[in-house]
PLY file of the C-alpha trace (Angstrom):
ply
format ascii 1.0
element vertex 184
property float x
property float y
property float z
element edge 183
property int vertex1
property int vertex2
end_header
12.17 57.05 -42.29
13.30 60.45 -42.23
15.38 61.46 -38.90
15.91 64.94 -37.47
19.76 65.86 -37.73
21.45 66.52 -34.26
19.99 63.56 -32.70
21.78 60.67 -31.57
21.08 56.49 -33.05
18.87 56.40 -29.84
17.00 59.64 -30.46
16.37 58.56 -33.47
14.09 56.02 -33.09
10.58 55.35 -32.62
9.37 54.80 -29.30
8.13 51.25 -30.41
11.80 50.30 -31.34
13.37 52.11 -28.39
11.48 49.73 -26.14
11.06 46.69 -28.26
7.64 47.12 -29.05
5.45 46.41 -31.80
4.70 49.28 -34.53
0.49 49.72 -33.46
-1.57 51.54 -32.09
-3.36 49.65 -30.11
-0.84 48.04 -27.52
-1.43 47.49 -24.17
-0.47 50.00 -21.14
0.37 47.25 -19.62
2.81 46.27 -22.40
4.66 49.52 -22.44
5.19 49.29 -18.66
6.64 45.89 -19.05
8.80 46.36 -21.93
10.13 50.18 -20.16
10.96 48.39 -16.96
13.14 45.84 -19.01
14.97 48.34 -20.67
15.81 50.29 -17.96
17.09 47.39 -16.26
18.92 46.66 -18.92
20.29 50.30 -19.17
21.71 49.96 -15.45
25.44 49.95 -15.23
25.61 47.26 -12.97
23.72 45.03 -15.20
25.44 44.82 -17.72
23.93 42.92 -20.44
24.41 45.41 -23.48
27.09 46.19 -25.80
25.81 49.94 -26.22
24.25 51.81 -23.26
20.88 52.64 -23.51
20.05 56.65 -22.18
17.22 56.71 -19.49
16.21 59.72 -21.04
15.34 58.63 -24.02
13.64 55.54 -22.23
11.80 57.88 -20.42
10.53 60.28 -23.80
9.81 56.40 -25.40
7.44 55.55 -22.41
5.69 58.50 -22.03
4.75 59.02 -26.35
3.69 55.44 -26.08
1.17 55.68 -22.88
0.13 59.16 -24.06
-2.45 58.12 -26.71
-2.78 60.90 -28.61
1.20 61.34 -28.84
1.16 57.32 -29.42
-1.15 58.11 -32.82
1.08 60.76 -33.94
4.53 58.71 -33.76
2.81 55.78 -35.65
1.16 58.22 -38.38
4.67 59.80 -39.09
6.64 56.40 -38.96
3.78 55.16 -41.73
4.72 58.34 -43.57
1.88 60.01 -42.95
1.86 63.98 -43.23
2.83 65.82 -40.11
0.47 68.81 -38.34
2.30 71.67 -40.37
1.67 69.89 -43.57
-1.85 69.03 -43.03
-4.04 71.42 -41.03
-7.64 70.37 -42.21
-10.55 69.73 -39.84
-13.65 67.05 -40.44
-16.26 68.85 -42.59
-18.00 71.28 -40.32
-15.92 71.01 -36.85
-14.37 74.63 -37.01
-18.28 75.94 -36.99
-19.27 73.43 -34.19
-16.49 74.49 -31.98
-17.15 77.87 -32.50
-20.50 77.61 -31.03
-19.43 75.07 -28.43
-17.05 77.77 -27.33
-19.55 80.24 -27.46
-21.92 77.50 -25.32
-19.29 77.20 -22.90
-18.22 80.84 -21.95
-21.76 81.50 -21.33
-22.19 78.53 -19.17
-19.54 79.14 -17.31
-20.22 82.66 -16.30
-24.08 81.59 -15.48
-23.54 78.45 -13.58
-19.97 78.26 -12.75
-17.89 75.13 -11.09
-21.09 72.58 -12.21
-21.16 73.91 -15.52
-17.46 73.67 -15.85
-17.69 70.05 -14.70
-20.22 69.38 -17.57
-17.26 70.63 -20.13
-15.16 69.17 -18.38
-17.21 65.69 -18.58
-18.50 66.31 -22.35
-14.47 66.84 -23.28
-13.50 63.78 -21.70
-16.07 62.31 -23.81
-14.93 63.72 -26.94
-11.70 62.39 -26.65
-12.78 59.16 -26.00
-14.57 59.63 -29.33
-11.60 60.66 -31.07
-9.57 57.75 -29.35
-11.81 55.28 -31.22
-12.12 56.87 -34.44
-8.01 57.35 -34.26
-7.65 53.58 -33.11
-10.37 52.36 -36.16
-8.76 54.21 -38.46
-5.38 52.73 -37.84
-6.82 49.38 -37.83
-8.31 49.97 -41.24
-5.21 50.79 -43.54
-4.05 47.67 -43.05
-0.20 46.95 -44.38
0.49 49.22 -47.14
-1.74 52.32 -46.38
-2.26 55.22 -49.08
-2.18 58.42 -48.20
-5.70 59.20 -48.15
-5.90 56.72 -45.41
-3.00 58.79 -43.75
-4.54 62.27 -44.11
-8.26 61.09 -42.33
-5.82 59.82 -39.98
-4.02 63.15 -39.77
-7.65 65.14 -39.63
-8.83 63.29 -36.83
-5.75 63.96 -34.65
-6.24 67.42 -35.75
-10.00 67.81 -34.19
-7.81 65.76 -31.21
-5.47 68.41 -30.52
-8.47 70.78 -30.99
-10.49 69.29 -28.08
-7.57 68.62 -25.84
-6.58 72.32 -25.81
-10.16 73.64 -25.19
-10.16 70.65 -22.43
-6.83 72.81 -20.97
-8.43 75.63 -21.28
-11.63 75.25 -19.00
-9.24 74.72 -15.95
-9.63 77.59 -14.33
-5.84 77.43 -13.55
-5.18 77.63 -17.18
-2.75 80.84 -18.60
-2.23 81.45 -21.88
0.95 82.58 -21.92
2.20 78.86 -20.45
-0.10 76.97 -22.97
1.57 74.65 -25.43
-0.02 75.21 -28.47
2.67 72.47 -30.56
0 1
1 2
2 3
3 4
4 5
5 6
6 7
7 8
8 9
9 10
10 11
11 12
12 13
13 14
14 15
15 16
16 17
17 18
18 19
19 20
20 21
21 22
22 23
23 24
24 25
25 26
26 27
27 28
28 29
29 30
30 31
31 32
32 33
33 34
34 35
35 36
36 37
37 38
38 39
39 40
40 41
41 42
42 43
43 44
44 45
45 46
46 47
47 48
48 49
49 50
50 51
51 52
52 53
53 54
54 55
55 56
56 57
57 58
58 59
59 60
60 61
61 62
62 63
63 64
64 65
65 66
66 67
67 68
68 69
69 70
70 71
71 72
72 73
73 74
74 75
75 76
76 77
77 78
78 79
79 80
80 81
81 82
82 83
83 84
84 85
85 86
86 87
87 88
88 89
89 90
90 91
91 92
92 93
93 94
94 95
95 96
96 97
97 98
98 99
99 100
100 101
101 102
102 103
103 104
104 105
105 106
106 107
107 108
108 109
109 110
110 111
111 112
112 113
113 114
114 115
115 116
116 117
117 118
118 119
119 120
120 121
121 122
122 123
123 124
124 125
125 126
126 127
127 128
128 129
129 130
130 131
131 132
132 133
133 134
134 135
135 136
136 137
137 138
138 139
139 140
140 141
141 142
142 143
143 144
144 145
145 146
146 147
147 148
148 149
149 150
150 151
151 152
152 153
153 154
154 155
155 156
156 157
157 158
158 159
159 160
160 161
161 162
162 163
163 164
164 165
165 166
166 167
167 168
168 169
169 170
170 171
171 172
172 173
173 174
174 175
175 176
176 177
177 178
178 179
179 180
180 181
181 182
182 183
């Protein structure tokens, strides 16, 4: 596993070894709330049970990547070695042109109908995720022990299209601003 210089042991590591977790995707919420609560009681100077402190910080970042799903896939894909966003920047065959005209649907809606039509996005982008969630999730469960890098790169696709849909999600709230969007 390759480690970003700079960062301390605890940085370091994954999420799942941070709070004692297994290396999956598919844990339980419930799980990570457990196994964060433990830790942090553990990391409490008045209790005392471990020979090197534990950061609450870094508790903290390993709790929220875990219940985050999306940011849950992408920790697992790069401890399996799989490549990172920069590397990999493909899209399944023919999203680019759907989205196109799905933005094009949208920003036609919108100025017609609205709040309800914005809900509808809203509601079918909530749905897509979910979509992506499962594909994500079977897609993990599929590779299995030793997983090739073909394996890796669908995997790495997928959470592509992912990132796609959550920023168009982001940007029907009609709070949204550019100019404070995180486009990582």
């Amino acid at each position: 596993m390759t480690y970003h210089t700079g960062m301390t042991d605890e940085q370091m590591q994954s999420p799942f070894e941070t709070l004692g977790l297994p290396v999956s995707y598919d844990i339980d919420r419930d799980q990570v709330e457990r196994a964060y609560r433990t830790k942090l009681t553990q990391a409490h100077p008045d209790a005392g049970g471990t020979d090197q402190p534990i950061d609450p910080a870094v508790l903290n970042a390993a709790r929220s990547s875990l219940l985050d799903d999306e940011q849950r896939a992408v920790r697992l894909l790069t401890i399996l070695g799989g490549p990172e966003a920069s590397a990999c920047r493909d899209l399944p065959d023919g999203f680019l042109m759907d989205m196109m005209m799905t933005r094009q649907e949208i920003e036609e809606a919108i100025e017609s109908g609205g709040e309800a039509e914005r809900a509808h996005w809203e509601a079918w982008g909530v749905e897509q995720r979910r979509t992506y969630r499962e594909r994500v999730s079977g897609l993990f469960a599929a590779i299995g022990d030793d997983p090739e890098a073909e394996s890796l790169r669908a995997i790495r696709v997928e959470l592509n299209a992912w990132r796609y849909i959550e920023r168009l999600i982001e940007q029907l709230d009609p709070e949204y601003d550019p100019a404070q969007a995180d486009f990582s």
